[in-house]
N, C-alpha and C positions, 0 to 999 in steps of 0.2 A: 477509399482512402480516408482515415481518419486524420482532422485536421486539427483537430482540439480533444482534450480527453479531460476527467474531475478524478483522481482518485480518494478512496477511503480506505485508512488504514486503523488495522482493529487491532491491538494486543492481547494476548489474554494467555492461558496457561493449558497444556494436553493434560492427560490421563497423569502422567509420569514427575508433571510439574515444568514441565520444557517453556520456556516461552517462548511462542508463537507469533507473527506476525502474521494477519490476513489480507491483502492486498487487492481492495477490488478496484476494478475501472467502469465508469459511463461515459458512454460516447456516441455520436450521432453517424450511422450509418445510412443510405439511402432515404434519411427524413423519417427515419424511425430511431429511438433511443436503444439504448441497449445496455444493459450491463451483465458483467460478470467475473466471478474471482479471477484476478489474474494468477496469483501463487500463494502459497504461505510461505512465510519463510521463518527460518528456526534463528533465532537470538542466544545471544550469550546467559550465560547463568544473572551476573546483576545486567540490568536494563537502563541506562539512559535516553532521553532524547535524541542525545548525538549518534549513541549507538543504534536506536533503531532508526535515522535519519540514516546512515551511514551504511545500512546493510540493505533499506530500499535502494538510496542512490546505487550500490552495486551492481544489484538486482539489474536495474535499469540499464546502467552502461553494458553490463552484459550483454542486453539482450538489444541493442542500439534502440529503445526508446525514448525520444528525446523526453526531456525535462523541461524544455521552452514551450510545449504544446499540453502543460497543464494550465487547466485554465480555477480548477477548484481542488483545495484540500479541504476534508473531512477526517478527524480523528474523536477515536472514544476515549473517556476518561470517567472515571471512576469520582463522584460526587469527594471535594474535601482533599483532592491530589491537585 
């Protein structure tokens, strides 16, 4: 049972010009760490904050993982944004 998780989330662009969301998770399993991508997820043509906040939150209620049991976010950004 994971009782705490850190995710990290990546933006960036496919083949096609899609933006993409990379959703990874670490978390502590039988006192070993662990990570691994949760999902990608495909974003709208323009990109906010809100919207990519807005389409992990989803993400998550969808798939009932709580939101109280992060304990760290990590995001990438682009030097000068």
């Amino acid at each position: 049972m994971c009782h705490s998780f850190s995710v990290a989330l990546d933006e960036t662009n496919d083949i096609n010009d899609t933006a993409q969301l990379a959703v990874l998770v670490r978390h502590e399993t039988d006192s070993i760490m662990q990570e691994r991508l949760l999902t990608v997820l495909s974003l709208p043509g323009r990109t906010t904050g809100s919207i990519t906040f807005h389409t992990f939150r989803t993400f998550m209620g969808r798939h009932h993982i709580p939101l109280d049991k992060i304990v760290g976010v990590a995001t990438g950004e682009a030097p000068g944004q």
